[in-house]
Structure formats: structure tokens, C-alpha cells
N, C-alpha and C positions, 0 to 999 in steps of 0.2 A: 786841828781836827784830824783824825785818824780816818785813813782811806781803807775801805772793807771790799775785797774784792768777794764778790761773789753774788748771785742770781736773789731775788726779791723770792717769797714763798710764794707769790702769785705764777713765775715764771718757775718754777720747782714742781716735779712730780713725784711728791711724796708719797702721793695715794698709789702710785706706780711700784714701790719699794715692795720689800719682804713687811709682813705682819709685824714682824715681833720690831722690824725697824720704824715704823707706823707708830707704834706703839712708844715707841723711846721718845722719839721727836713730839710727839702730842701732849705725852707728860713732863717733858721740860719747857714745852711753850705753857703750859699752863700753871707749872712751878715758876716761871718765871713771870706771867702775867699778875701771880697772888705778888709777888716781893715787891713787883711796882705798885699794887693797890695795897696791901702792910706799906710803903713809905708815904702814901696818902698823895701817889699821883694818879687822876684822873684822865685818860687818854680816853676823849670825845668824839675821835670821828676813826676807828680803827677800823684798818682796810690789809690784803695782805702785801702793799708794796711797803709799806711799815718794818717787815718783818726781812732782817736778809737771813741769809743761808750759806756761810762760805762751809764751804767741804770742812770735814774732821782733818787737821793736819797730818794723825797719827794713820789713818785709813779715810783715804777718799771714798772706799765702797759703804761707809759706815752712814748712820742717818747724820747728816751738815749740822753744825754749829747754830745757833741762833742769838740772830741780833736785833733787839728792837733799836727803830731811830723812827725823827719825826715827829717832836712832840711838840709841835710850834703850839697847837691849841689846848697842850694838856693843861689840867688845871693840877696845883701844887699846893693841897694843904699842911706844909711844914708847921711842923708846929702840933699840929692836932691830934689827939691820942686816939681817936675812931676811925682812922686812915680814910676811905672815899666815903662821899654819903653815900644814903641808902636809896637815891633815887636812882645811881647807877649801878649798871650792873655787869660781870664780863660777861653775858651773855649776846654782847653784837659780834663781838671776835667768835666765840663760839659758830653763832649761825653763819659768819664767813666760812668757815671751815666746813661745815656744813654744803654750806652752798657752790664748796668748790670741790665736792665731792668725795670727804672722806668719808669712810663708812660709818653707819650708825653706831654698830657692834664696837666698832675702834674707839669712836669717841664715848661710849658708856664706859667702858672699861677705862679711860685711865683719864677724863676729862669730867674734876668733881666738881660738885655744887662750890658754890660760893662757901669760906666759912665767914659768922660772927665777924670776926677780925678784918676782912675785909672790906664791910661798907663801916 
């Protein structure tokens, strides 16, 4: 197992950043959020210690890396060509994000709907 140095997004003030870096970090958590539900893994109980953040290697002043870990509860439909069902949705990570204070404006602009492909 590979040791990741670096702070949880819970302990991260990204909502503290520049806009346009706001903006970078929100649509690569959420381009990354779709690739795990397209491979048909189900993450049930998403929280933001889930999520680490080691700094950009190239520029530490740049928005942090992102790693998700902690899938003891995820469910793993291999196999199945509809990837997660339709009863879940990424909308509990969204309202984390939400709820830890990023802007509304930020998350409209670069945190889409779910597609088709997803559930």
C-alpha cells in the first residue's frame, strides 16, 4: 500500500483559494467521481476525509492533487454494463461540498448533473 502524504479535503481550504483554482479542483473531483461510478463502483457512505489532497508536485501554490481512498463499504458491480444503479446518486458528496462551504456559483459552473452513463 502506498503512503499519500497529504491533508484530508475536510482539513483543506479550498473554498479559501483563487476562483479560477476552485474551479479546477471541483471539476476534477467530479471527473473523477463519474470514472468510479462508469467502472460501476458504488461509494455509500462519502464523507470529505475520503478525499486526500497532497500539493501539485510541479507548484505547491496550485489547487492539490486528489485522491480518493476508503472504499471498505463500496459496492462493485464488475461486470455490469449500466455501471451504479439508479437509486444512487453523486449527489451526497455534492451536498458535502456544499455543506463545507463552497460557493453555490462555483459548484454550478463546473459540478454537472449526473449523465445516463452513470447510474
Amino acid at each position: 500500500m502506498e503512503a499519500i502524504d497529504g491533508p484530508t479535503l475536510e482539513m483543506l481550504d479550498i473554498k479559501d483559494r483563487p476562483q479560477e483554482q476552485q474551479i479546477d479542483f471541483i471539476t476534477r473531483l467530479r471527473h473523477g467521481l463519474r470514472a468510479i461510478r462508469f467502472a460501476g463502483i458504488e461509494q455509500t457512505d462519502w464523507h470529505l476525509n475520503q478525499i486526500l489532497c497532497p500539493p501539485d508536485p510541479r507548484d505547491p501554490s496550485l489547487a492539490p492533487d486528489i485522491v480518493f481512498i476508503d472504499f471498505a463499504f463500496a459496492l462493485q458491480n464488475l461486470g455490469e454494463e449500466e455501471g451504479c444503479p439508479l437509486h444512487l446518486d453523486p449527489r451526497n458528496l455534492e451536498n458535502a461540498l456544499y455543506d463545507w462551504g463552497i460557493d453555490e456559483d462555483i459548484m454550478k459552473s463546473c459540478w454537472f448533473e449526473a449523465t445516463e452513463e452513470e447510474y
